[in-house]
LUMGU-365982 format. One record per atom (N, C-alpha, C): chain; x, y, z; residue number from 1; atom name. Coordinates in nm, 2 decimals, always signed. Atoms other than C-alpha are relative to their C-alpha. Layout:
% LUMGU-365982
<site ch="A" X="X" Y="Y" Z="Z" i="NUM" at="CA"/>
...
END
This chain:
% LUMGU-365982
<site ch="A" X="+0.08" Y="-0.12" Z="+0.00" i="1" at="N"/>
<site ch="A" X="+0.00" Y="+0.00" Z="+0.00" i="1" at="CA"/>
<site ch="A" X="+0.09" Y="+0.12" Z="+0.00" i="1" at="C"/>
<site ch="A" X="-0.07" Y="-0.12" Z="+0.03" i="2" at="N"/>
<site ch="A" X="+0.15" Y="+0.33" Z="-0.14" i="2" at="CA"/>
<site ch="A" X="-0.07" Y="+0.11" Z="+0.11" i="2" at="C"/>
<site ch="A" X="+0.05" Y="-0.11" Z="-0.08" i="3" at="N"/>
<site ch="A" X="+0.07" Y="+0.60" Z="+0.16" i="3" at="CA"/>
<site ch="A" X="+0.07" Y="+0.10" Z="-0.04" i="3" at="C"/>
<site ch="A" X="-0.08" Y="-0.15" Z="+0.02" i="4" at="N"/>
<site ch="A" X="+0.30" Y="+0.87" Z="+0.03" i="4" at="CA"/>
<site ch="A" X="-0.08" Y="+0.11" Z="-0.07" i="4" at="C"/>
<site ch="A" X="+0.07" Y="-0.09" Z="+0.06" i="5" at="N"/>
<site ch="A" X="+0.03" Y="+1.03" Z="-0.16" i="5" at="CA"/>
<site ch="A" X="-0.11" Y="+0.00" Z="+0.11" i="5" at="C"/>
<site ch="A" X="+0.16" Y="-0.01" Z="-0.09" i="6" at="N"/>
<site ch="A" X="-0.22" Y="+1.22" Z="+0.09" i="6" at="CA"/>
<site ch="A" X="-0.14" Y="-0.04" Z="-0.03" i="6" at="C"/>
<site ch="A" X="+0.14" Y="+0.07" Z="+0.00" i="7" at="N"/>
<site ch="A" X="-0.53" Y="+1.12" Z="-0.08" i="7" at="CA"/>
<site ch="A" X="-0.01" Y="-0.13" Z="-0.02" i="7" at="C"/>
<site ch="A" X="+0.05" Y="+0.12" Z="-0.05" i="8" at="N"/>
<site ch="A" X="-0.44" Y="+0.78" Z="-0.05" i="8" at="CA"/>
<site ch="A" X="+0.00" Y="-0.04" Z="+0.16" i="8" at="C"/>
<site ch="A" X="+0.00" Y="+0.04" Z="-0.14" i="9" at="N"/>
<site ch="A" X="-0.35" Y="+0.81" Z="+0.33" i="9" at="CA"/>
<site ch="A" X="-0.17" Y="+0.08" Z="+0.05" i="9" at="C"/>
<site ch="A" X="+0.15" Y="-0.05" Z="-0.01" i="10" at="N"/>
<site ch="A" X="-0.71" Y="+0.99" Z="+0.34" i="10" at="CA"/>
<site ch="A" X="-0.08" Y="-0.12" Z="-0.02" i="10" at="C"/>
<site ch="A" X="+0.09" Y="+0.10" Z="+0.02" i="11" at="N"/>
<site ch="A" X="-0.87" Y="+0.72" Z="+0.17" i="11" at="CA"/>
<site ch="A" X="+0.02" Y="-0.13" Z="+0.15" i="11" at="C"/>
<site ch="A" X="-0.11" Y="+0.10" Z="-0.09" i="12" at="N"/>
<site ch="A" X="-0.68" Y="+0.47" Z="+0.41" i="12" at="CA"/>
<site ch="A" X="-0.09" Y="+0.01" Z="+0.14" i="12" at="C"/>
<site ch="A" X="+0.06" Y="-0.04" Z="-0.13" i="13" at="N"/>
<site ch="A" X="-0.78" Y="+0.68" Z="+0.73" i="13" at="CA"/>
<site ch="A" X="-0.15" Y="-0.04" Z="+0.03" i="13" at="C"/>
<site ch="A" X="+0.17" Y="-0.01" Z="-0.01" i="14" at="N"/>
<site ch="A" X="-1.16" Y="+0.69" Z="+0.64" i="14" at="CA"/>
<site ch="A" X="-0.06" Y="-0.17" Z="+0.00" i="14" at="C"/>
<site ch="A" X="+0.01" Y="+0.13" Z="+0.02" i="15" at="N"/>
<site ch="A" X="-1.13" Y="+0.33" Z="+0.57" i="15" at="CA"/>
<site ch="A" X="+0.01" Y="-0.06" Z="+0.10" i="15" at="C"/>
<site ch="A" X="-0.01" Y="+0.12" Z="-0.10" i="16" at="N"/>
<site ch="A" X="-1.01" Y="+0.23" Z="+0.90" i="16" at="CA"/>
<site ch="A" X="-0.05" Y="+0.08" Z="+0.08" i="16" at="C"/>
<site ch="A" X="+0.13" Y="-0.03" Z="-0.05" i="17" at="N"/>
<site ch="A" X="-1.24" Y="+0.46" Z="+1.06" i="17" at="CA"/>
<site ch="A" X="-0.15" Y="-0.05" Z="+0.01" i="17" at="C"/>
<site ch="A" X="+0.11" Y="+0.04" Z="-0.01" i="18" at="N"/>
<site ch="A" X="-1.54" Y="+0.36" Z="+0.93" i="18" at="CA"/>
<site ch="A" X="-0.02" Y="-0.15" Z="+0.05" i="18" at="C"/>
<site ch="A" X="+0.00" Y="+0.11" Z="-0.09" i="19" at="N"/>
<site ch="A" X="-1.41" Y="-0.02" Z="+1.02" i="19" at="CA"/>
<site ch="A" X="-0.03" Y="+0.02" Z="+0.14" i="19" at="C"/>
<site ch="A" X="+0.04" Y="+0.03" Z="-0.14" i="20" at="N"/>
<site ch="A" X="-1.38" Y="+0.07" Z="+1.36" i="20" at="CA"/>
<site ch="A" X="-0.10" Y="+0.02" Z="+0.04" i="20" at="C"/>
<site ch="A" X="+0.13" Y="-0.05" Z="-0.06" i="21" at="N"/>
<site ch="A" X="-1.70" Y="+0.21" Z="+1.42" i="21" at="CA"/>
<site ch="A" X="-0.11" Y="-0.11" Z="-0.08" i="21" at="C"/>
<site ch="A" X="+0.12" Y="+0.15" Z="+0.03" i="22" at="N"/>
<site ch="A" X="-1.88" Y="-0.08" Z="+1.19" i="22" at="CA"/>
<site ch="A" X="+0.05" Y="-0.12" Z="+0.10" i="22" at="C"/>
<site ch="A" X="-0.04" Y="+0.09" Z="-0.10" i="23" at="N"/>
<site ch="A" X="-1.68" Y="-0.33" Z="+1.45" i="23" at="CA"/>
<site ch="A" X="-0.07" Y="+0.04" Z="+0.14" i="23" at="C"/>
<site ch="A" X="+0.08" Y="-0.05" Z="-0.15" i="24" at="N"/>
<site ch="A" X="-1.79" Y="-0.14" Z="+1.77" i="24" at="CA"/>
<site ch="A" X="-0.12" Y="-0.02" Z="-0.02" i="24" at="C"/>
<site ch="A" X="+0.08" Y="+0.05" Z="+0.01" i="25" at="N"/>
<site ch="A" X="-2.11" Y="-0.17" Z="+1.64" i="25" at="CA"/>
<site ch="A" X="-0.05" Y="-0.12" Z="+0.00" i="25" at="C"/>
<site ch="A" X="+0.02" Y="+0.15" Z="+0.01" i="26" at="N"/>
<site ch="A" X="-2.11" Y="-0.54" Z="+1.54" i="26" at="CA"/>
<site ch="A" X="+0.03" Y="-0.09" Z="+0.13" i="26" at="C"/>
<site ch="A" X="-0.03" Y="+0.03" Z="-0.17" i="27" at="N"/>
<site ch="A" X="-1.95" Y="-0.62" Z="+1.90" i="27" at="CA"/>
<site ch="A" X="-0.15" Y="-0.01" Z="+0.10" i="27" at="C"/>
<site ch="A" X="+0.06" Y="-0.03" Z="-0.09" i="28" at="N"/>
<site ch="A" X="-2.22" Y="-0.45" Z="+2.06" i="28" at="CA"/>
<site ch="A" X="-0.12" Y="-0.05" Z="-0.04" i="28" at="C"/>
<site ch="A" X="+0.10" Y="+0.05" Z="+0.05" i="29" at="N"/>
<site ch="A" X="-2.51" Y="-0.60" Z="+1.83" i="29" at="CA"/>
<site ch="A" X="+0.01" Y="-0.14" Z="+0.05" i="29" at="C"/>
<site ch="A" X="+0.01" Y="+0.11" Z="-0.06" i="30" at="N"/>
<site ch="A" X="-2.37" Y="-0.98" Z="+1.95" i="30" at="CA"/>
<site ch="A" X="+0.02" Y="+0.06" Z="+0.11" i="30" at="C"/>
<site ch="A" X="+0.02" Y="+0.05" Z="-0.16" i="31" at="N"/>
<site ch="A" X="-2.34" Y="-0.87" Z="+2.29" i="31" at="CA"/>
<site ch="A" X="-0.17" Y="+0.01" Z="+0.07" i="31" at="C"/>
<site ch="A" X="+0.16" Y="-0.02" Z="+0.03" i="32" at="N"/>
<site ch="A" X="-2.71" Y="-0.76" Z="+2.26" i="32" at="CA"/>
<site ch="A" X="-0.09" Y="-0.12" Z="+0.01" i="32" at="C"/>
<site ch="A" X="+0.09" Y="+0.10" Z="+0.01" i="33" at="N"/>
<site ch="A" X="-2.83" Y="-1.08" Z="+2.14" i="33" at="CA"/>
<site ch="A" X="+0.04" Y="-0.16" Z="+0.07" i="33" at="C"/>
<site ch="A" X="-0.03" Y="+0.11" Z="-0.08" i="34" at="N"/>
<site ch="A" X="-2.65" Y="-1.30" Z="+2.35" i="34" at="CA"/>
<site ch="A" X="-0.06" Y="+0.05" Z="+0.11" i="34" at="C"/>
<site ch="A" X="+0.01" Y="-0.06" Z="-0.13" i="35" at="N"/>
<site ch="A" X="-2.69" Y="-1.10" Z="+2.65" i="35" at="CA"/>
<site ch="A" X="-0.23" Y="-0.03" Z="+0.04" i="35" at="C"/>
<site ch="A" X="+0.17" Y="+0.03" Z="-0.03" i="36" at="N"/>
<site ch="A" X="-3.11" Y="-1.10" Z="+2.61" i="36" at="CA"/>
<site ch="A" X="-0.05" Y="-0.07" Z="-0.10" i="36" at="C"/>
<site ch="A" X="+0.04" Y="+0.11" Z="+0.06" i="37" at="N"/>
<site ch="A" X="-3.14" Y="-1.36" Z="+2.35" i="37" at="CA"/>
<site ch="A" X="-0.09" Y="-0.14" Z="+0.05" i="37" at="C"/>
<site ch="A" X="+0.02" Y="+0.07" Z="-0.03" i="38" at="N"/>
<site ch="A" X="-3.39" Y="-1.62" Z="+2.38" i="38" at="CA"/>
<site ch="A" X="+0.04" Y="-0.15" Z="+0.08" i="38" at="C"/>
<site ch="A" X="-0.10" Y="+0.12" Z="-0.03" i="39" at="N"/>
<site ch="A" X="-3.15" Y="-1.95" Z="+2.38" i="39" at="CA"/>
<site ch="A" X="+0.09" Y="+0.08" Z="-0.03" i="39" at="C"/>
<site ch="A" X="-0.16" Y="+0.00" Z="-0.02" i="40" at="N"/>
<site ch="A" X="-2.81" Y="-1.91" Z="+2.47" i="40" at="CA"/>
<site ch="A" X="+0.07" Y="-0.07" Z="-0.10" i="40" at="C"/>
<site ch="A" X="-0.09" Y="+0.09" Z="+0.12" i="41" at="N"/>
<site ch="A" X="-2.68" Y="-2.18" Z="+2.23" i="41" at="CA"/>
<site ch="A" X="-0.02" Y="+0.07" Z="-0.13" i="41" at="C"/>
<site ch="A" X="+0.04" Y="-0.07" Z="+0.13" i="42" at="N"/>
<site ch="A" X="-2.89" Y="-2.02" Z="+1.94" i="42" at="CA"/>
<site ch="A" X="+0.10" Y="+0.13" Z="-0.03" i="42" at="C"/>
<site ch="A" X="-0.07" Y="-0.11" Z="-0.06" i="43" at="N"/>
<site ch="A" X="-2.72" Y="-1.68" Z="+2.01" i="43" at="CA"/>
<site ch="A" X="+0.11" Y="-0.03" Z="-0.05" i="43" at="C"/>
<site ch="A" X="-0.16" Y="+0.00" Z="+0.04" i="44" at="N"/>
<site ch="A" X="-2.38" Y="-1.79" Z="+2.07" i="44" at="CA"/>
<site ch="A" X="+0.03" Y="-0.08" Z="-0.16" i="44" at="C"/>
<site ch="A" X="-0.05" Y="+0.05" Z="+0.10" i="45" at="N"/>
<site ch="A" X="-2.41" Y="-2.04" Z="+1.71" i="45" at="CA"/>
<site ch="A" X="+0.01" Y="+0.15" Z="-0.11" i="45" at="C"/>
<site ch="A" X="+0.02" Y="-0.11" Z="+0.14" i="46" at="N"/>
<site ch="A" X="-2.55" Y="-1.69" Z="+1.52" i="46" at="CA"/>
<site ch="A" X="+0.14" Y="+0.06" Z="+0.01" i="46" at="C"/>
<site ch="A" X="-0.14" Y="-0.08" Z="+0.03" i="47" at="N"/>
<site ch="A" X="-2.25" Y="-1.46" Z="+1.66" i="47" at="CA"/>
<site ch="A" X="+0.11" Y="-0.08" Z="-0.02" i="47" at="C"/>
<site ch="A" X="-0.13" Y="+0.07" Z="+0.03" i="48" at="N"/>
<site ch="A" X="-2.00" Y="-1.71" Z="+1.58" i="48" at="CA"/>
<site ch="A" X="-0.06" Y="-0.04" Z="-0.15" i="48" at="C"/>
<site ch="A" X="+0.04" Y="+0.01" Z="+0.14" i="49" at="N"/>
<site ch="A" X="-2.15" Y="-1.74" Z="+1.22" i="49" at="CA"/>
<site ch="A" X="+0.02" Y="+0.16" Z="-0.05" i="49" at="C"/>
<site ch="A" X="+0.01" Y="-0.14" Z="+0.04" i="50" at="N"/>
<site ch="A" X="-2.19" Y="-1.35" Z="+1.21" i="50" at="CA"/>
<site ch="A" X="+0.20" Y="+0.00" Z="+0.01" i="50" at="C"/>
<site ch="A" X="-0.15" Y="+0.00" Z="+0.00" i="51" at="N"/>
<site ch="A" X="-1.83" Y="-1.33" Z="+1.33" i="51" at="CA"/>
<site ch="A" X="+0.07" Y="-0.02" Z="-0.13" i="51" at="C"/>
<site ch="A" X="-0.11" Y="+0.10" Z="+0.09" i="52" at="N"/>
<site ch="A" X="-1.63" Y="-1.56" Z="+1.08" i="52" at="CA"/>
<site ch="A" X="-0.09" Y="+0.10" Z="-0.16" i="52" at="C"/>
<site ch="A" X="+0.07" Y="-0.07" Z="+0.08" i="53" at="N"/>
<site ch="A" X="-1.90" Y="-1.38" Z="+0.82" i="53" at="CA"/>
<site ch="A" X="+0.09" Y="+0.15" Z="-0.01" i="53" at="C"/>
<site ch="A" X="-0.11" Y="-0.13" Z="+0.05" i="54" at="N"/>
<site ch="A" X="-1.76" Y="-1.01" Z="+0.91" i="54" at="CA"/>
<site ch="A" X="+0.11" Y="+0.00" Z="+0.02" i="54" at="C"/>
<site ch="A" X="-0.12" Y="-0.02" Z="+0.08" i="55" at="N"/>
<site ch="A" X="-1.42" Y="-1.13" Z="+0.89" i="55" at="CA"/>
<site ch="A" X="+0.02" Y="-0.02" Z="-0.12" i="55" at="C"/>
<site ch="A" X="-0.04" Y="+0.02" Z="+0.13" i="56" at="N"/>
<site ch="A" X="-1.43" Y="-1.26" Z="+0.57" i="56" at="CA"/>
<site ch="A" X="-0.02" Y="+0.14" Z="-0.08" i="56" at="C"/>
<site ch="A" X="+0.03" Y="-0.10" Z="+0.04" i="57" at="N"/>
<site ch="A" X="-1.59" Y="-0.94" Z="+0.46" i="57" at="CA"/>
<site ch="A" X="+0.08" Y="+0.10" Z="+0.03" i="57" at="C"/>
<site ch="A" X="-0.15" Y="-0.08" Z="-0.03" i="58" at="N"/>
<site ch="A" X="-1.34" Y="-0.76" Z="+0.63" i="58" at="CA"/>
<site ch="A" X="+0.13" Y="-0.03" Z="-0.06" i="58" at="C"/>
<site ch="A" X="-0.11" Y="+0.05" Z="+0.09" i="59" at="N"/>
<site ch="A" X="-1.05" Y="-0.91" Z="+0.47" i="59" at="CA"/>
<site ch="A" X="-0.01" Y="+0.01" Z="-0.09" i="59" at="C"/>
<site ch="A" X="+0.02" Y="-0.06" Z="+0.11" i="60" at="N"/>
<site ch="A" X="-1.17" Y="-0.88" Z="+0.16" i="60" at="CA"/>
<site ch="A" X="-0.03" Y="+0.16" Z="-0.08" i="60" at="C"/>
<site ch="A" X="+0.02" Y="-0.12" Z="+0.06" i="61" at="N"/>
<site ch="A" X="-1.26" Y="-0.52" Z="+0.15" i="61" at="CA"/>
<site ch="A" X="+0.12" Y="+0.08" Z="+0.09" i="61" at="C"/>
<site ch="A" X="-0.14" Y="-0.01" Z="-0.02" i="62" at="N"/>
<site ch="A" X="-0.88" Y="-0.48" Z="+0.32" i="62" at="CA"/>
<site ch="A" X="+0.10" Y="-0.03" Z="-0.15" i="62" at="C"/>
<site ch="A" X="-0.03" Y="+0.08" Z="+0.13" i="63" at="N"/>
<site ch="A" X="-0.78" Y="-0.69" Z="-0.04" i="63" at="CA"/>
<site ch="A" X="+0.00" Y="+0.11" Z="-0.04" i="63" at="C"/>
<site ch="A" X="+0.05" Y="-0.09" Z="+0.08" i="64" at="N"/>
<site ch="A" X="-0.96" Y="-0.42" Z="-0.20" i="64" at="CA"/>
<site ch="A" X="+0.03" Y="+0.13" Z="+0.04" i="64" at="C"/>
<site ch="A" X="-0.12" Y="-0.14" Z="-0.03" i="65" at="N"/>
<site ch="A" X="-0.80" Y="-0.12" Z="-0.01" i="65" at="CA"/>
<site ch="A" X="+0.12" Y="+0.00" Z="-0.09" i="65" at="C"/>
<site ch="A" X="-0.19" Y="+0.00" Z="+0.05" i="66" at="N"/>
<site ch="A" X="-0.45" Y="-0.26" Z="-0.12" i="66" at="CA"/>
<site ch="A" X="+0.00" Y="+0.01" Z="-0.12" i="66" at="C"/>
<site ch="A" X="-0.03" Y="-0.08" Z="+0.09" i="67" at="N"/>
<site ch="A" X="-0.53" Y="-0.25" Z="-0.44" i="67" at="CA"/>
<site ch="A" X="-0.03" Y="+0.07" Z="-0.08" i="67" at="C"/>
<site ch="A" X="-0.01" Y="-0.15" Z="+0.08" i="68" at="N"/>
<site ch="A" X="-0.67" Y="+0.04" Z="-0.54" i="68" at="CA"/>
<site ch="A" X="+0.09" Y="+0.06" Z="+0.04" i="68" at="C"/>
<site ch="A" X="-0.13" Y="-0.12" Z="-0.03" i="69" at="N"/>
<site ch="A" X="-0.38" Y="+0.22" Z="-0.32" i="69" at="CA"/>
<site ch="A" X="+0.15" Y="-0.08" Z="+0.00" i="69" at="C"/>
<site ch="A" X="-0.14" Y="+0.04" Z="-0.04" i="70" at="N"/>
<site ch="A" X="-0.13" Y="+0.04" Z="-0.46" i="70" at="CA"/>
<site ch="A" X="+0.09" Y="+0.06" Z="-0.15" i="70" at="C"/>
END
């Protein structure tokens, strides 16, 4: 990833911005439905489906940072 040019360390910044704040949210959505979720097992299978789900999504649209800023 080329950061020497500011509008790609812009693009970059905004990119790992908006992750963190889609992560904080996703955290706080399975702690939500574990926390007052009907079944407990149910629960814990979804956010460990959701999980492995927004990492792959995550990883991939990391792929796709690299190479447009590359």
């Amino acid at each position: 990833m080329n950061l020497s040019n500011p509008t790609n360390l812009l693009i970059a910044g905004v990119y790992y911005v908006l992750t963190g704040i889609l992560t904080f949210f996703s955290a706080f959505g399975i702690y939500i439905l574990i926390r007052y979720g009907k079944s407990t097992p149910l629960a814990f299978t979804v956010s460990v489906i959701y999980g492995f789900l927004f990492l792959t999504i995550l990883a991939q649209s990391y792929n796709t940072l690299n190479s447009l800023l590359a």
